[in-house]
LUMDORO-383767 format. One record per residue (C-alpha): residue number from 1; residue in one letter; z, y, x. Coordinates in steps of 0.05 Angstrom, whole numbers, plus 32768, in hexadecimal, padded with zeros to 4 digits. Layout:
<recs>
(rec NUM,'A',(Z,Y,X))
...
</recs>
This chain:
<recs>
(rec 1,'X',(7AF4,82BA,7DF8))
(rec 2,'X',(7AF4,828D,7DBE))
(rec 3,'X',(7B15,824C,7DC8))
(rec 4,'X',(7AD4,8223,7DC4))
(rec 5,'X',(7AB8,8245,7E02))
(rec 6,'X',(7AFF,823D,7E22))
(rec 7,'X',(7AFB,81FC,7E17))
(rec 8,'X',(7AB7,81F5,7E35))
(rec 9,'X',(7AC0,820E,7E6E))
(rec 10,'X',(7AFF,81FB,7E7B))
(rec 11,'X',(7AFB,81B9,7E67))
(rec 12,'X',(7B01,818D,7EAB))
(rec 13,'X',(7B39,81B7,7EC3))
(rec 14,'X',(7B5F,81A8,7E79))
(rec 15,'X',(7B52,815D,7E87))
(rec 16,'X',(7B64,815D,7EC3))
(rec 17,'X',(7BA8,8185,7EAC))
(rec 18,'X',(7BAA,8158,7E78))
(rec 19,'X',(7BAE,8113,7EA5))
(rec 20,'X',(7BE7,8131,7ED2))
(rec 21,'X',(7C0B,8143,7E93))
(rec 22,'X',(7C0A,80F8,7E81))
(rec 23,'X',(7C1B,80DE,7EBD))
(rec 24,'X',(7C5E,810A,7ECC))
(rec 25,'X',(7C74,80F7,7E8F))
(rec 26,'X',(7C6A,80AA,7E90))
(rec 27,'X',(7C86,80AD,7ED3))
(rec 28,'X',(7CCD,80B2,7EC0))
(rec 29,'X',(7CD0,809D,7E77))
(rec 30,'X',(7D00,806B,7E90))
(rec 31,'X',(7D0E,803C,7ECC))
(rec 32,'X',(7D19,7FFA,7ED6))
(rec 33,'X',(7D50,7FDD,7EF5))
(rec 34,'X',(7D50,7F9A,7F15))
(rec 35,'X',(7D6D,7F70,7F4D))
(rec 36,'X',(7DB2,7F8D,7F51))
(rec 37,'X',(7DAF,7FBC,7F1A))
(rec 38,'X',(7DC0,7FF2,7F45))
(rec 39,'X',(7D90,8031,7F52))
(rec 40,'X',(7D8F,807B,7F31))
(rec 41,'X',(7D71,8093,7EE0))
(rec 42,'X',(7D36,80B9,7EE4))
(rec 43,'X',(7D22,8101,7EBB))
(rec 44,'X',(7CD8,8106,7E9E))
(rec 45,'X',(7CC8,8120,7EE3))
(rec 46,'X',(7CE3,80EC,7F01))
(rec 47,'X',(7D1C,810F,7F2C))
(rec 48,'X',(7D52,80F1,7F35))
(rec 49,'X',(7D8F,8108,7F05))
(rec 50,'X',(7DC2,80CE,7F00))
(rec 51,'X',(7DDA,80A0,7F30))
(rec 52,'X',(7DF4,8064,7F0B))
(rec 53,'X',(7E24,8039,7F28))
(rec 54,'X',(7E06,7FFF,7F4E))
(rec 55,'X',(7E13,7FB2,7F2F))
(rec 56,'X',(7E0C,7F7B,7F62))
(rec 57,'X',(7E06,7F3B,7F54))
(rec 58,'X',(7E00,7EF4,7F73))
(rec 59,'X',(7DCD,7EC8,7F4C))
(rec 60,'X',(7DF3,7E81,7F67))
(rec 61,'X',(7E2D,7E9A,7F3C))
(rec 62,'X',(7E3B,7E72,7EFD))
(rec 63,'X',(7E77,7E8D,7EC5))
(rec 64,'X',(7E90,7E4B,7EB2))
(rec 65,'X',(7EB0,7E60,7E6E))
(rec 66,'X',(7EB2,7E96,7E44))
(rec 67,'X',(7ED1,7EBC,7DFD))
(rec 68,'X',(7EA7,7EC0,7DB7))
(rec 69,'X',(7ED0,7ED8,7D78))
(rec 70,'X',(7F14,7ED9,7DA7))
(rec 71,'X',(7F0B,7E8C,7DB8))
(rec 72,'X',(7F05,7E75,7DF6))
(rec 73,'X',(7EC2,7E43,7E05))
(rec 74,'X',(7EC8,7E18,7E3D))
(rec 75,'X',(7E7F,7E0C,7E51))
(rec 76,'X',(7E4E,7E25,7E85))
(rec 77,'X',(7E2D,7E60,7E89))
(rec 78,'X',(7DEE,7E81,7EA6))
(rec 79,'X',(7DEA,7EA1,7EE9))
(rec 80,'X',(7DF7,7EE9,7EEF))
(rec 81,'X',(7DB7,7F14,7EE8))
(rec 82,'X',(7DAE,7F62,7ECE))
(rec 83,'X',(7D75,7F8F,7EB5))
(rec 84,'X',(7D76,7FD0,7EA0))
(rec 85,'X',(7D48,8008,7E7E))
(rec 86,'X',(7D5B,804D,7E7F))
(rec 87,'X',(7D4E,807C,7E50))
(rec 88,'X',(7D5A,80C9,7E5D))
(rec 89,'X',(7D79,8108,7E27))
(rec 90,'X',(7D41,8131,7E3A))
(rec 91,'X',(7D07,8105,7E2F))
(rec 92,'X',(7D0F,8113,7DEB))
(rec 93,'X',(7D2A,815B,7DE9))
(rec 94,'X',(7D78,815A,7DE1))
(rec 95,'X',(7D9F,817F,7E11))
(rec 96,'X',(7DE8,8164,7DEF))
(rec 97,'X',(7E04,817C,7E38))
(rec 98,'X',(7DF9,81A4,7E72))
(rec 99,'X',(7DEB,8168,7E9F))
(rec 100,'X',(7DC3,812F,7E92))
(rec 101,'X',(7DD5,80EF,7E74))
(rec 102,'X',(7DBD,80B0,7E70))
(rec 103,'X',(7DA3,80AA,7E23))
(rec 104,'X',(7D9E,8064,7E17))
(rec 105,'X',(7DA4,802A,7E48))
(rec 106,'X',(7DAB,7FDB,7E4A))
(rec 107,'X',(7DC8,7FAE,7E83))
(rec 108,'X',(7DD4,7F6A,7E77))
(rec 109,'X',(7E06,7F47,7EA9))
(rec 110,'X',(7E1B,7F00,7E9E))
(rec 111,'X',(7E60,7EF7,7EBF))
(rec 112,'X',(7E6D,7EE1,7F0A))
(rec 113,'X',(7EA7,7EB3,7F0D))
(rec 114,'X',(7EC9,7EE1,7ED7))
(rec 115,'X',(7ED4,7ED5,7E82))
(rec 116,'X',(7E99,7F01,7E5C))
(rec 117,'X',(7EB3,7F0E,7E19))
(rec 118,'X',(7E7F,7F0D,7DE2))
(rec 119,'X',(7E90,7F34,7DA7))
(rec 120,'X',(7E64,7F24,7D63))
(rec 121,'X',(7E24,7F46,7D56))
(rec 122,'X',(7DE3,7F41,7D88))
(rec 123,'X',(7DC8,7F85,7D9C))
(rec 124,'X',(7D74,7F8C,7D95))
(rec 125,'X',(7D56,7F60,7DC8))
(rec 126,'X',(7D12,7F89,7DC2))
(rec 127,'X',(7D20,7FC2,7E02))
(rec 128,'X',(7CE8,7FF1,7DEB))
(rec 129,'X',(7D18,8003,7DAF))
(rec 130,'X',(7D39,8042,7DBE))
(rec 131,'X',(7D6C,803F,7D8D))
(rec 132,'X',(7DB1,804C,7DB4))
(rec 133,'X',(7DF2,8018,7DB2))
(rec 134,'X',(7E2C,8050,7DBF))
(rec 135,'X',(7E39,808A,7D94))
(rec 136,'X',(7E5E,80C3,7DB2))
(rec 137,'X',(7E85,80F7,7D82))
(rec 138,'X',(7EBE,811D,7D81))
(rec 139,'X',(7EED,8101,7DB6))
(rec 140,'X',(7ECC,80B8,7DAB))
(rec 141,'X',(7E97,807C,7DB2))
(rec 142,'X',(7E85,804A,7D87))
(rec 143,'X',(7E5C,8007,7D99))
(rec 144,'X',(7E63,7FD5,7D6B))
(rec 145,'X',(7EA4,7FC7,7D5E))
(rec 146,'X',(7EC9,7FE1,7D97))
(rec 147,'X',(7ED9,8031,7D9F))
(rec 148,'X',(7EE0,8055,7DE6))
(rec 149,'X',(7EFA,809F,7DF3))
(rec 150,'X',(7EC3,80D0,7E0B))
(rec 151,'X',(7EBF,80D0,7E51))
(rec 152,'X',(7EB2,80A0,7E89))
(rec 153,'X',(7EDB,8065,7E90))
(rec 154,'X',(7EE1,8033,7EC7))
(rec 155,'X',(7EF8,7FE1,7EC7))
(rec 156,'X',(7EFD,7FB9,7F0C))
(rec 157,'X',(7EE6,7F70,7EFD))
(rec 158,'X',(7EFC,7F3F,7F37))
(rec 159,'X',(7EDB,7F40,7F77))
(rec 160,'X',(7E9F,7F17,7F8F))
(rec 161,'X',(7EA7,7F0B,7FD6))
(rec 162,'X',(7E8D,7F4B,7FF6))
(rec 163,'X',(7E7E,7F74,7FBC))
(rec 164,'X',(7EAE,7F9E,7F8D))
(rec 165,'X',(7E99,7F93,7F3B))
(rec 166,'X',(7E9E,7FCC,7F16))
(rec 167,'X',(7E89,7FF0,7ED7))
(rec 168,'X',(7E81,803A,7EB1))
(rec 169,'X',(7E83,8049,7E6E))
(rec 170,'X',(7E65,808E,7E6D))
(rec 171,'X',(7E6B,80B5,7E23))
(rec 172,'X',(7E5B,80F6,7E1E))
(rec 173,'X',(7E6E,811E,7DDD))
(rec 174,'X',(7E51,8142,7D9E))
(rec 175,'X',(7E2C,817E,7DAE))
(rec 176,'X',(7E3F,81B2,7D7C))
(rec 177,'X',(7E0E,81DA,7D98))
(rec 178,'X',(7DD4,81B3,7D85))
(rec 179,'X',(7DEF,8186,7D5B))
(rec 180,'X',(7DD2,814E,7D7E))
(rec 181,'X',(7DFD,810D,7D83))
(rec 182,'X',(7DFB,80EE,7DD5))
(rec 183,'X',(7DF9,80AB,7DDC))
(rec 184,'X',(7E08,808C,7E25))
(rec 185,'X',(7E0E,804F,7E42))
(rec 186,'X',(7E16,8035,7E90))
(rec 187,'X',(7E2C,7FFA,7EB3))
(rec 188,'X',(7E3D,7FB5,7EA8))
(rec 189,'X',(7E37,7F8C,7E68))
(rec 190,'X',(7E13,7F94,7E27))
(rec 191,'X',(7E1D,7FD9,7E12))
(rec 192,'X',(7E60,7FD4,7DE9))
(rec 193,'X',(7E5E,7F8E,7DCA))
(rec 194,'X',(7E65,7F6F,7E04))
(rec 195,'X',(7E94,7F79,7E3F))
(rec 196,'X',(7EA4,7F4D,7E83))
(rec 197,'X',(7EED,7F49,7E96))
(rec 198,'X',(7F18,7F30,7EBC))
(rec 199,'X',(7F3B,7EF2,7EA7))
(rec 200,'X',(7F73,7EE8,7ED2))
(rec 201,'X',(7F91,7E9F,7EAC))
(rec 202,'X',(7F81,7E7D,7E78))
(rec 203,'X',(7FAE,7E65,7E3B))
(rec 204,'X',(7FDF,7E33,7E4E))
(rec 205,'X',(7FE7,7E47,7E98))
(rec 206,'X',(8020,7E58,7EB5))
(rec 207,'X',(803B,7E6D,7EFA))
(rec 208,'X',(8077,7E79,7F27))
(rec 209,'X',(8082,7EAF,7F55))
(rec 210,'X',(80C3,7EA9,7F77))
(rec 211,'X',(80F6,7E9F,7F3E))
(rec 212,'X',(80D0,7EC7,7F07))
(rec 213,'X',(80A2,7E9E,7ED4))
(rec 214,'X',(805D,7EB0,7EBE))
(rec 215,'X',(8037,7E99,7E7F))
(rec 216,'X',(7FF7,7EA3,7E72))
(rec 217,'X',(7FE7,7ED5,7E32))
(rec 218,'X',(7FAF,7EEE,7E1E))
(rec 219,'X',(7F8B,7EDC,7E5B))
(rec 220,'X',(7FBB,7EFC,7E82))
(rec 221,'X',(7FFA,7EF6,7EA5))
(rec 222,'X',(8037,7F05,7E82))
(rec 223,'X',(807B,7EFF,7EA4))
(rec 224,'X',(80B5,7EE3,7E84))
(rec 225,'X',(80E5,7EEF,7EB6))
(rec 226,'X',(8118,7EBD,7ECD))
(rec 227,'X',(8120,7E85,7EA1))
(rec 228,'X',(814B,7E42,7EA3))
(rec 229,'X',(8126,7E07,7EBB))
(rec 230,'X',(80E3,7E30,7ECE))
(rec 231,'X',(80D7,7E41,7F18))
(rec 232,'X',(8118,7E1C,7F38))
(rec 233,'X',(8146,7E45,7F10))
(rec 234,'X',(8188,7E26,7EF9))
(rec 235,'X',(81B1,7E57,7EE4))
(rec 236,'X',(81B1,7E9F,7ED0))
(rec 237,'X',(8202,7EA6,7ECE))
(rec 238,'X',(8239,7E75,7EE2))
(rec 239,'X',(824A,7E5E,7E9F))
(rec 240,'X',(8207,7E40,7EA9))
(rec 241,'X',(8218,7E11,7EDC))
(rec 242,'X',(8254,7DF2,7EB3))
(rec 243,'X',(82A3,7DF6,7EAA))
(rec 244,'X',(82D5,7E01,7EE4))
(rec 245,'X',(82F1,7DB2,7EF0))
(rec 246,'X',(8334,7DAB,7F01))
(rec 247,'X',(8354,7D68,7F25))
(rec 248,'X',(8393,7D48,7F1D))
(rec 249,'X',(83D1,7D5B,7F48))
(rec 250,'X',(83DD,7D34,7F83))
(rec 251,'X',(840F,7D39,7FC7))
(rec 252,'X',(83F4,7D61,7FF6))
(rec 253,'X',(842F,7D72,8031))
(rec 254,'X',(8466,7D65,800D))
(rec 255,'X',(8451,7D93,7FD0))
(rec 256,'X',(8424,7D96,7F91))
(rec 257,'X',(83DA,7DA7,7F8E))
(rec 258,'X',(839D,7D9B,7F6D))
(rec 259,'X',(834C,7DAB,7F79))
(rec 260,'X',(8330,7DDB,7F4F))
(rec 261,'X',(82E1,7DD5,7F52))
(rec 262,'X',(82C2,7E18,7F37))
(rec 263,'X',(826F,7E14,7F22))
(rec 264,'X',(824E,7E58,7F37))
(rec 265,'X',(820F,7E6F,7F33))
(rec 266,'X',(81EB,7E89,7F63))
(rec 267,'X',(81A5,7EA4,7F7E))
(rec 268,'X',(8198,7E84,7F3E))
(rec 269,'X',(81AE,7E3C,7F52))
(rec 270,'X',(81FD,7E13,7F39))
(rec 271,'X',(8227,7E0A,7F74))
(rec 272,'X',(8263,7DF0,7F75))
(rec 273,'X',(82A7,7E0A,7F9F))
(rec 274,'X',(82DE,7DDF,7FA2))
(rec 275,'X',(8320,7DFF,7FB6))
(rec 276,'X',(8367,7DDC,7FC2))
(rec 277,'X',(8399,7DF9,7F9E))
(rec 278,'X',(83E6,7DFE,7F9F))
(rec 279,'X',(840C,7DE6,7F5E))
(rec 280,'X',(845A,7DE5,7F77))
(rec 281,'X',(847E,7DE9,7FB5))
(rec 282,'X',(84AF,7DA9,7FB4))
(rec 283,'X',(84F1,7DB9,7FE0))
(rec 284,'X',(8500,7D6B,7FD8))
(rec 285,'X',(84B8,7D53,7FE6))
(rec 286,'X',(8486,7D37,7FB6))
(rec 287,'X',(8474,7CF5,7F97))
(rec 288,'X',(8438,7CDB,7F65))
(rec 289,'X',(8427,7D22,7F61))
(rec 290,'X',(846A,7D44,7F4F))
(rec 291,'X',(84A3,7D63,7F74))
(rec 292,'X',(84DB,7D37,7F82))
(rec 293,'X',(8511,7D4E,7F5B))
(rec 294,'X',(855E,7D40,7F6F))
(rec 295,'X',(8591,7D46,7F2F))
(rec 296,'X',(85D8,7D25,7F2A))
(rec 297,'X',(85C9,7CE2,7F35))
(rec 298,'X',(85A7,7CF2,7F71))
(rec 299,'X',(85F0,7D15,7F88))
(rec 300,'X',(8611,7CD8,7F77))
(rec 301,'X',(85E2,7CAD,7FA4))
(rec 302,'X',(85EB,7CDF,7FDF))
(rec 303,'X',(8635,7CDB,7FD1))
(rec 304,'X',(863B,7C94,7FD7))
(rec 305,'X',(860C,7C90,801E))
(rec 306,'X',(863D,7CC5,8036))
(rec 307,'X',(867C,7C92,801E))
(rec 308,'X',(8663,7C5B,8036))
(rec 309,'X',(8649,7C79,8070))
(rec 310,'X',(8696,7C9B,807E))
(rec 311,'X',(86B1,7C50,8072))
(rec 312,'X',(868E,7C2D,80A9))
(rec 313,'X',(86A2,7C69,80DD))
(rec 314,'X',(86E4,7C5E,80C0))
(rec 315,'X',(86E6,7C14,80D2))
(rec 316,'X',(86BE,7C1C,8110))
(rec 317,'X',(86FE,7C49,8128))
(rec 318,'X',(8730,7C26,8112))
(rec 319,'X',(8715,7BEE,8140))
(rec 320,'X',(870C,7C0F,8179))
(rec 321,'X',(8757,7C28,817C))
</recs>
């Protein structure tokens, strides 16, 4: 049968063919994703072949600053809104692994209550263009001007009330097989240009917990450990807390002494401990601070009392008889 004839008689069931054709192709070229950004990639058939991971989102939400160029702009920003359109390996005949990956895909989120960094260069507004943003090869990514490892990669940005933020970085590698490059791309932000993070302080800032002291670097918390005058701390060793003081002498039951007032340090605060403490044992009793010492004219003092004292018994006697 020659193909004219074929064609002639077959030709209502080739159009008909023909329209089916169409339609299970344009069925899953890609899918869009809207609302919470969450929802599942679609093969030319339209079967499901990748979940991606779900982004939720609360449109009240306002990011109040935010980075460009590593500086930090303290102004409003929009709500928080996504979209997404996925396009699929196979739609356009690579097989760069056994499973199938998500070819090229774009998901804007603007940040909810968190810092988005901006990094320089815009990505193609115009979503029709199929031209991928990561580049997969040999043990690597590429986006801009950040590089990733292959595989899938997960950040936790801080929690909305009710609902856990999260992102993947999927990145499959060069087929040498094929000799196709895979490009991949899921989850939050703008490809690789543009990433949401947490921002846990800002520059400046700086915190106490118990007796160790924070400062904020980077945009996050560094600690600096225990430091004098930060967080109630006074001292770190007793030296800190001043010289031992000692006192005069003075009397103290019949012998010398004097206070010795030590400065110590401790649980990170100068106290001071004042102890009494024995300078001589006086066998003649102490005065102004000193021992009361009893040479030769002391002897000659006692010997006279003891005279004079013997002369008045004397006469006292003498009467008497």
């Amino acid at each position: 049968m020659e193909l004219n004839e074929f064609i002639k008689k077959y030709n209502v069931l080739l159009i008909l063919l023909a329209v089916i054709g169409i339609a299970l192709y344009s069925s899953g070229g890609f899918t869009h994703l809207s609302q919470n950004c969450g929802g599942f990639s679609m093969n030319k058939q339209g079967k499901t072949t990748v979940k991606l991971p779900s982004i939720l989102y609360s449109p009240s939400t306002d990011c109040k600053d935010y980075i460009y160029n590593n500086k930090l702009i303290e102004d409003d920003y929009a709500p928080a809104y996504c979209e997404a359109k996925i396009y699929l390996s196979d739609i356009y005949g690579r097989d760069c692994t056994k499973n199938p990956y998500v070819d090229y895909a774009k998901i804007r989120v603007r940040c909810e209550g968190d810092i988005l960094y901006i990094y320089e260069g815009e990505p193609d507004e115009d979503w029709d263009d199929v031209s991928s943003r990561i580049k997969c090869g040999q043990g690597y990514c590429t986006g801009y001007d950040r590089s990733f490892p292959a595989g899938e990669h997960e950040i936790t940005l801080q929690n909305v009330p009710g609902k856990m933020k999260s992102y993947f970085f999927v990145c499959y590698d060069y087929d040498y097989k094929s000799g196709w490059w895979c490009y991949s791309w899921t989850g939050w932000g703008f490809w690789g240009d543009r990433e949401v993070v947490k921002s846990e302080c800002f520059e400046g800032d700086e915190k106490c917990e118990g007796f160790d002291y924070y400062v904020c670097s980077n945009y996050k918390w560094k600690k600096k450990g225990k430091i004098i005058g930060k967080c109630g701390v006074e001292c770190l060793k007793d030296i800190d807390c001043g010289e031992t003081v000692i006192s005069d002498n003075y009397c103290y039951k019949g012998d010398v002494y004097r206070d010795v007032t030590r400065n110590l340090c401790q649980n990170y605060k100068c106290v001071q401990q004042t102890e009494r403490e024995l300078v001589e044992e006086c066998k003649y009793g102490c005065e102004n601070g000193r021992c009361i010492e009893i040479g030769f004219t002391g002897w000659y003092v006692v010997g006279g009392v003891i005279a004079f004292l013997i002369a008045i018994l004397s006469i006292v006697y003498y009467k008497v008889l």
